[in-house]
N, C-alpha and C positions, 0 to 999 in steps of 0.2 A: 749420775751415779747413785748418790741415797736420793729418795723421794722426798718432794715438796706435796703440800696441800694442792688440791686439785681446784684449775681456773674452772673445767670445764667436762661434762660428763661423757666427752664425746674423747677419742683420738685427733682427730682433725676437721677442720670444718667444713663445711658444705661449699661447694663450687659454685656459687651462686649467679653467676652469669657466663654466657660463650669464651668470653676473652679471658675469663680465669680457670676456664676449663680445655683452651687453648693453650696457655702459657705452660699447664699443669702437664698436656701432651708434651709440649717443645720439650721441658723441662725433662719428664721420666725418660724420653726415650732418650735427650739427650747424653742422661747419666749412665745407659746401659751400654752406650758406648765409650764411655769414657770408665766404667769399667772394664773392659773390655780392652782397652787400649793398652795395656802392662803387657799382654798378652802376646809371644808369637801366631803365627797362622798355625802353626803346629801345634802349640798349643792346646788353640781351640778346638781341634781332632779328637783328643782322646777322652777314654772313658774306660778305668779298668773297674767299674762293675755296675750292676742294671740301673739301679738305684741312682747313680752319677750322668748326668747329662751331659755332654761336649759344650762348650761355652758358642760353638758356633750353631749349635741346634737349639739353644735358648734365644741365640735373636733371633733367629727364622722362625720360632715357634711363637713368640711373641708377638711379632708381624701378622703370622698366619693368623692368629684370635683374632685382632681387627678384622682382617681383610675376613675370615668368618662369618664374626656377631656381628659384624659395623657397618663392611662396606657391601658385599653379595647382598645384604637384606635391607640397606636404605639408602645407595648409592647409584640411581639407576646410569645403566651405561659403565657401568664399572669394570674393565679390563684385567683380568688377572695377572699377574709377572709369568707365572709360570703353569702350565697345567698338571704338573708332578709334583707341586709343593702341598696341596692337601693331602696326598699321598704322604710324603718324608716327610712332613711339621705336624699333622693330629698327633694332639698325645695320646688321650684314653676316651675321645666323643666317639662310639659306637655309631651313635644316628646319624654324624657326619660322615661317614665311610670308612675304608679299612684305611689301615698304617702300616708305615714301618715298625719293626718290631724294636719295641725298647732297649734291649739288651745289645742290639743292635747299631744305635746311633752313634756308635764309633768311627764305625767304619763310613760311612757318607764323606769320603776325602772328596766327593762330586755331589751337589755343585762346590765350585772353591769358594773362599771367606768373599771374596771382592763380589762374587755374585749375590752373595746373602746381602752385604749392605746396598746395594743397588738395590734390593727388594725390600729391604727396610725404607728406602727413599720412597720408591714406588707409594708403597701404602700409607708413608706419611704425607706425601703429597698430596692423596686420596684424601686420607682424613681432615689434611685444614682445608681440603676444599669444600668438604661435605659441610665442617662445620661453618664456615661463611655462606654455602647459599640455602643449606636446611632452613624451609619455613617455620616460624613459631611453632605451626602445630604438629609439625613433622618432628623438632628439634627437641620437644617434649620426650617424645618413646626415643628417640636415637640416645641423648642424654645419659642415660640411665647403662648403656650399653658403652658407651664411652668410660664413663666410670671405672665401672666393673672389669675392662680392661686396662685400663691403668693401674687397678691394684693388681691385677691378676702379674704385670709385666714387673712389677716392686716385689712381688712373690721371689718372679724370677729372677731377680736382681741377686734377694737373699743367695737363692740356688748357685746362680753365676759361681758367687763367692765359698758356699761351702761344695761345695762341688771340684773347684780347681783346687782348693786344699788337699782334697782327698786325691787328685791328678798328682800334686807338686809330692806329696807325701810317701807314692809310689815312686818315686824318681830317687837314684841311688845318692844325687847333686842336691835333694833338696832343695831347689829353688825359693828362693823369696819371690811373693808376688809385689809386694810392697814394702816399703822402710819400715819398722817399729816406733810410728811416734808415743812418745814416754807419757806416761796416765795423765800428768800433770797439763798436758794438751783436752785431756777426753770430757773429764765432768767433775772436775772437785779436786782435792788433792787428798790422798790414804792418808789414814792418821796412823800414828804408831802404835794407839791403842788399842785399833779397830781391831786385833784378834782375843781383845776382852771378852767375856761371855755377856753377853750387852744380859737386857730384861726379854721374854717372850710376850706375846703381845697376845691377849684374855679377849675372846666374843663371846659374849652369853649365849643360852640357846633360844633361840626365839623363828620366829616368821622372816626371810628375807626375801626382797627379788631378784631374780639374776637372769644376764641376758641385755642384749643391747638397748641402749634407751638414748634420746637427744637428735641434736639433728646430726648431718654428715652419712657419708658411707659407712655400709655395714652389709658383709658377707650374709646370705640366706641360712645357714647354718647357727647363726649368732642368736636367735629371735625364734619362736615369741620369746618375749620378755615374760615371765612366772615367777611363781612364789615356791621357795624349796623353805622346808624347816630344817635346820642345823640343832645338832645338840652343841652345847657348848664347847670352845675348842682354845687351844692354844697354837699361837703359829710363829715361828721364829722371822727374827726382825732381818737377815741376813740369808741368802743362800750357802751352802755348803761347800766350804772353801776347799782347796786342793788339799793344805793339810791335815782338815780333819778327814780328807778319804783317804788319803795316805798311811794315817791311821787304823784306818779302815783292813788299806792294804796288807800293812803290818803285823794287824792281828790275824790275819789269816785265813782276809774274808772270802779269797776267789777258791781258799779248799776246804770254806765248812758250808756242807748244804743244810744246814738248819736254815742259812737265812735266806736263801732261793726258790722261788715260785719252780716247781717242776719243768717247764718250759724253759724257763731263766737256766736254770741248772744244767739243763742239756745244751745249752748254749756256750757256756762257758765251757765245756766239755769238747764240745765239738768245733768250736771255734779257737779255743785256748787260750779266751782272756785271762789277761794276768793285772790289768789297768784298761784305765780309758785309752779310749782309739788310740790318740796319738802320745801317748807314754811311749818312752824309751830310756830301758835302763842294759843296754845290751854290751856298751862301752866298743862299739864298731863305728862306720863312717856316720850311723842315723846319731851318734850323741854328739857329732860334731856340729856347730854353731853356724850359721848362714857364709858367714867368711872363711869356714875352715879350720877355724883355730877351735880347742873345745878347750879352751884357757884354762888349762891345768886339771881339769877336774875330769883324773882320772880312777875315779873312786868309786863307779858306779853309779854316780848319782843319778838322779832322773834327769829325764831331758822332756823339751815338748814341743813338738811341732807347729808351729803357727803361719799364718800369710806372712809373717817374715822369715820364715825359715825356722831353724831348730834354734833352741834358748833352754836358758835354766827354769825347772819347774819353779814358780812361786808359791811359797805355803798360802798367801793372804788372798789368790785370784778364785774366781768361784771355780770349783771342777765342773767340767763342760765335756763333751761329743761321750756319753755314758748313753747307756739305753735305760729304758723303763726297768729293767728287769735290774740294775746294777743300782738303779736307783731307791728300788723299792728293797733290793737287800742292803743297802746303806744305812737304811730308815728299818729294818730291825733291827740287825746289829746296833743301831742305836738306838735302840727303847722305845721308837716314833714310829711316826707313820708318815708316806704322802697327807698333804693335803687334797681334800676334793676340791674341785671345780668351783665350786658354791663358794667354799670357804675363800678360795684363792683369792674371787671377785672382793668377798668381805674387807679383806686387805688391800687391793685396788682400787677402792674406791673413792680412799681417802687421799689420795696420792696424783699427781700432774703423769700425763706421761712424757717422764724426762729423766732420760740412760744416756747410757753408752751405747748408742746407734754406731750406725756403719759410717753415716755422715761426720762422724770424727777423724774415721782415716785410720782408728787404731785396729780394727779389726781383731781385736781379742779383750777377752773379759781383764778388766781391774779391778785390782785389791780394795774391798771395803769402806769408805768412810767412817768416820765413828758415828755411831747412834746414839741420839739423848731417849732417857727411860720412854718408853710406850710409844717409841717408833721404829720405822724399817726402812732401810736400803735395799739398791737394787732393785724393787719392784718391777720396773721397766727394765730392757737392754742389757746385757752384759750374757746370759743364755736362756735360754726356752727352762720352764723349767716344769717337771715331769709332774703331774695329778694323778691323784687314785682312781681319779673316774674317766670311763672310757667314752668313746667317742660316740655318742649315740644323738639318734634325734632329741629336742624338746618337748615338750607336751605342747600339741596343736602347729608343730612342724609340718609343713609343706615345703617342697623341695619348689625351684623357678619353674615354671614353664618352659618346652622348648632345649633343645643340647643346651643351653648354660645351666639346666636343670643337674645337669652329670656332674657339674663341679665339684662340690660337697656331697649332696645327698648319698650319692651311690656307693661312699668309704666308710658311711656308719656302720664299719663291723672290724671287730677285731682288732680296734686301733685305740688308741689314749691320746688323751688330750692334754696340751705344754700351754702356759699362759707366758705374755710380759715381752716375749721379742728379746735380740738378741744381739750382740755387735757387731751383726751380719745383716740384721733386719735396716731395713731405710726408714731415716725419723719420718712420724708422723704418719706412719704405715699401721700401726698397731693401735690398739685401746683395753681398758679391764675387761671387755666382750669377744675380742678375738679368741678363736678357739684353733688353734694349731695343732697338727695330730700326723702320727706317726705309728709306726706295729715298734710292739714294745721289743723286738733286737734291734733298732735302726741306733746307728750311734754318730751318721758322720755327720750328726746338725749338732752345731751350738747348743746343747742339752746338757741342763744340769738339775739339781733339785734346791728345794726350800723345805724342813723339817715340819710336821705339825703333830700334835698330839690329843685327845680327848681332854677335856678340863676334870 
């Protein structure tokens, strides 16, 4: 929950031999199923809008990048499950062939669930076999591709999870996907003072580097590693909590367009936000509690939808699922600004990464720890949190070689970049180099903000 000093400059560490790059397979796909397992088969089906993926098309899709990058290009002899599934599982590889169409992947009720895991078996079968008889010098280039797939399947892990929210939240029932375990499970326990105005945390302006550095995996996107100059900056020790948008909300921030990027503006116009995504203050079935009961509170108050169903807003939890655009009018209405990217890292670097990950089981953001003077919480896990600067390459970027080139490279436009991971993200998936990025209306991820200002 708050940040500790940092062991290690990396997110997680290098897989330094087959057997722990083995275990690392067993282990992620094992969890994607075992996310997965809350789930009916119905469930898994749906998708009410482009952007949301059916929980049954993330693990076939997941499947399919192996059997892609891994197995067709160093597995000879290698049998495919299906000859339709590079058709229905490509997401956006161009060079790989045509797709189904995104918007789309609702409707695929064929093949059924029992077929997709059967083809999940297929390619892991494939995979520990490849890994046990790839020679040294074959296992060298396969390696690397294994990796890259494991993170790429903890991507979709995150997705799994915010994805069925946005499923469960259309649903008139509300479902819970899981129990709410109480913060005091997650990473720390909220202090009662944590909504003091702690101190803001002073970097002079000087030379810094930014950009992945150390050993372990790291996205193409993340690197080179370079030198940005910062003017001096201040940055808050805490993200911005529900109650200070509420605040927000109160003054009457969704109907003055002083503090809206014209984009932002027409959005909220055309969309008809009035709060973040899953705010409800409608006093109908959505303010009722996961068991039915909306225990008295019939006053309008807010409500908010979580993996366990609908619950009372908390003032002390960060505000999460906002867009860029809510984010960056929250930060004039208050005086501030996003922090840039640069800056963010400045602040990460001195800090472990250790949050509120998904591996808690709590699935939503908690309320603050208290800070002692000239430090910060949250920096890791609890929501993505939104940057000034936008998604673009590095100086002296090259994209991979080959379709894993399409990953990253091809969305440098248009899109901003979220640092820190989120209660949605799987530990040890993230690091102060991750660059997460989204177009500034997306609101159904774990997003929230952290204040900074000019010194």
């Amino acid at each position: 929950m708050g940040g500790q000093p940092k062991k290690s400059s990396s997110g997680q560490e290098p897989a330094h031999s087959r057997e722990d790059i083995e275990t690392l397979f067993r282990n992620i796909r094992a969890r994607s199923m075992a996310q997965a397992a809350p789930l009916t088969a119905e469930d898994q089906c749906i998708q009410f809008m482009a952007d949301v993926s059916p929980t049954k098309w993330h693990l076939a899709h997941t499947s399919w990048a192996f059997e892609t990058f891994v197995l067709r290009p160093f597995a000879p002899g290698y049998g495919e499950f299906h000859p339709d599934y590079n058709y229905l599982f490509n997401s956006y590889y161009e060079s790989v062939g045509p797709r189904h169409e995104r918007p789309k992947r609702g409707l695929l009720s064929r093949p059924p669930l029992e077929d997709i895991h059967a083809y999940r078996r297929h390619v892991e079968d494939a995979i520990e076999r490849l890994i046990a008889s790839a020679g040294e010098k074959d296992w060298a280039g396969i390696a690397p591709f294994v990796d890259l797939g494991l993170n790429h399947e903890q991507q979709h892990q995150e997705l799994m999870l915010t994805d069925i929210k946005h499923v469960f939240s259309c649903n008139p029932l509300k479902p819970a996907y899981a129990p709410l375990k109480p913060p005091l499970d997650v990473a720390g326990v909220a202090d009662a003072d944590a909504t003091a105005p702690p101190e803001w945390i002073h970097f002079p302006e000087g030379l810094v580097e930014t950009g992945f550095e150390g050993g372990g995996f790291a996205f193409d996107n993340e690197g080179p590693r370079h030198k940005v100059w910062l003017g001096g900056f201040r940055i808050a020790p805490r993200p911005v909590s529900n109650g200070d948008y509420l605040d927000f909300i109160e003054d009457g921030g969704y109907r003055r367009p002083e503090f809206w990027l014209s984009d932002g503006w027409a959005a909220v116009q055309g969309e008809g936000w009035q709060a973040p995504l899953y705010w409800r203050q409608d006093g109908n079935g959505d303010a009722k509690d996961n068991d039915g009961d909306d225990d008295g509170d019939d006053d309008g108050g807010w409500r908010i939808m979580t993996l366990s169903g609908m619950r009372s807003l908390e003032a002390a939890e960060p505000v999460g699922h906002i867009s860029f655009f809510e984010a960056d009018a929250f930060a004039k209405w208050a005086g501030k600004r996003l922090p840039l990217e640069a800056e963010w890292e400045c602040l990460a670097r001195d800090y472990s990464v250790i949050g509120n990950f998904a591996d808690s089981g709590h699935f939503h953001p908690v309320p603050a720890a208290k800070v002692s003077p000239g430090s910060a919480a949250q920096v890791f896990g609890d929501v993505w949190e939104w940057t000034g600067s936008a998604y673009a390459p590095y100086p002296g970027y090259r994209a991979s070689t080959g379709a894993v080139g399409e990953y990253n490279g091809k969305f440098m436009s248009s899109q901003m970049v979220l640092k820190g991971g989120s209660a949605a993200t799987p530990e040890g998936h993230v690091r102060a180099s991750y660059r997460n990025f989204f177009y500034p209306p997306d609101r159904w991820q774990f997003s929230g903000l952290r204040l900074a200002e000019d010194a």
